[in-house]
N, C-alpha and C positions, 0 to 999 in steps of 0.2 A: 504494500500500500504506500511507503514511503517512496521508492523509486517510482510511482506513478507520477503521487503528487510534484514529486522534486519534476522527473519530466514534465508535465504539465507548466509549470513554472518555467523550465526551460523553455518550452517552445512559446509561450506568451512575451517572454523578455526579447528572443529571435522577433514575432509577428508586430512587435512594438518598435521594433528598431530601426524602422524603416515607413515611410509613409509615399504610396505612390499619388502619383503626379499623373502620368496618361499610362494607361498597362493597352496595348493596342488588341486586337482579334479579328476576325472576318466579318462580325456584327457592330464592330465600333463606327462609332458616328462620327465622323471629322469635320463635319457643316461648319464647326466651330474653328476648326484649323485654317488661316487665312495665306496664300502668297503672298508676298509682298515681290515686284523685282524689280531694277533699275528705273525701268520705265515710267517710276513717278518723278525721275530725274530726265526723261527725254532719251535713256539707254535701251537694248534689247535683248535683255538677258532674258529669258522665260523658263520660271519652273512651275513644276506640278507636285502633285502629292494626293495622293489612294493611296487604297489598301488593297494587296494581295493576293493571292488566293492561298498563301502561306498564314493570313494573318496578321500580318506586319502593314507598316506605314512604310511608304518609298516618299522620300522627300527627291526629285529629279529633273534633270534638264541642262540647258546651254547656259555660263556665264561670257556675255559676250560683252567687246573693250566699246564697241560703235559706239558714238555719242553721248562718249563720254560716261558709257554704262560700265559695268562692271562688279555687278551682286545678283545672289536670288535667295530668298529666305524665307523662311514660312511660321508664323507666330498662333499662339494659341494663349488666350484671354480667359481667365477663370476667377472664381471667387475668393477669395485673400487666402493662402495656403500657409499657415504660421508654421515656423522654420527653428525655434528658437531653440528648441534640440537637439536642432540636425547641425550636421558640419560642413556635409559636400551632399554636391548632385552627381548622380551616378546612371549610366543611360548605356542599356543594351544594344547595340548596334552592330551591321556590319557597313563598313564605307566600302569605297573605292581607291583609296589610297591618298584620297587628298585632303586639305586638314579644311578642318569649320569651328567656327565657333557657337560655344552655345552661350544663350545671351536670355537675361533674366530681367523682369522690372519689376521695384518695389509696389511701383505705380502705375495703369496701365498708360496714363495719362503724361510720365515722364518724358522728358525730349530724350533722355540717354538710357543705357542698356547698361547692364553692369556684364562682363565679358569674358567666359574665358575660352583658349580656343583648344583646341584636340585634334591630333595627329590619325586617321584611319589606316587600318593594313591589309584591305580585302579579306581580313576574317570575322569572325562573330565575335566580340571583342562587350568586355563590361568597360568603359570610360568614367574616370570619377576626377570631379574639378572642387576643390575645396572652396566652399562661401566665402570666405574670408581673404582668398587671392583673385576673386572675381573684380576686375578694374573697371570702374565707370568708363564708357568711352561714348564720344557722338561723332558721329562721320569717323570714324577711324580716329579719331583724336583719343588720347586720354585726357580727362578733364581731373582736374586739380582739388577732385573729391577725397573721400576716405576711402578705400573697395568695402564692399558689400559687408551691410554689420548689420541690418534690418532684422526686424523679428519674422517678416514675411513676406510676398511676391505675389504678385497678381498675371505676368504672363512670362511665358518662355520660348525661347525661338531658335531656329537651328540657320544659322547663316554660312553661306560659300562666298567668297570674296578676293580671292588673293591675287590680285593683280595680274590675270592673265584672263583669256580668252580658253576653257573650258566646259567639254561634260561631268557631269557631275551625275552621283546615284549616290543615296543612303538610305540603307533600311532600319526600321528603329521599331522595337520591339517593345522596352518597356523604358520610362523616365519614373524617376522616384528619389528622392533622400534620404540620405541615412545620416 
């Protein structure tokens, strides 16, 4: 009876340690996940983002340099997700080998993103960017803020940007903090 209850307690401590953010499936709704791509700046980069028939999210598409473009991103807006326990975000994925950043707002309403970015290796890969080293940035800028010390977030977003002219694929499984 004791090694029940101690297990019990174990796996509750595990099921607490962690709080998801989007867990993806073949039934998941993504209405709410939005593109963004250069194009609001006169570029024409163009991504997309569905789900699967694996179940996952493909965040995908061309980052093109034309007119002065050069991004494509895709953000998801939710209800204030308090954070105050957790340390880092940590996000199941596999890329294509090229890096992105994942980019977090206190506020949805902020002009800036707090920022970090990550490296992909065409494998299934768990990524984890600690809170506390996420850098305020706008336009590429780092701004002369604090990094990320909030109790909590309101949207999250998976950005490609690096200065070239690219295809791009990522598929993303689960986002959550621990």
């Amino acid at each position: 009876m004791q090694k029940i209850i101690i297990s019990i307690l174990f796996l509750f401590l595990i099921m607490s340690s962690e709080q998801i953010i989007f867990d993806f499936s073949k039934d998941t709704d993504i209405s709410s996940w939005n593109v963004i791509d250069d194009g609001v700046m006169g570029g024409q980069s163009s991504g997309n983002f569905e789900i699967n028939d694996e179940g996952n999210a493909i965040f995908y598409g061309k980052v093109s340099l034309e007119n002065n473009g050069g991004f494509s991103s895709v953000r998801y807006q939710f209800s204030q997700k308090k954070v105050n326990s957790f340390t880092k975000i940590k996000v199941r994925l596999k890329g294509d080998g090229n890096r992105y950043q994942l980019r977090i707002k206190e506020n949805r309403n902020d002009y800036y993103s707090y920022v970090g970015t990550f490296q992909t290796n065409n494998t299934w890969e768990t990524i984890e960017i600690h809170l506390s080293e996420m850098q305020p940035k706008f336009r590429g800028r780092v701004l002369s803020l604090p990094n990320f010390s909030a109790t909590s977030f309101e949207e999250i977003a998976f950005l490609i940007g690096n200065k070239k002219a690219q295809y791009f694929r990522l598929e993303i499984d689960k986002i959550y903090v621990e």
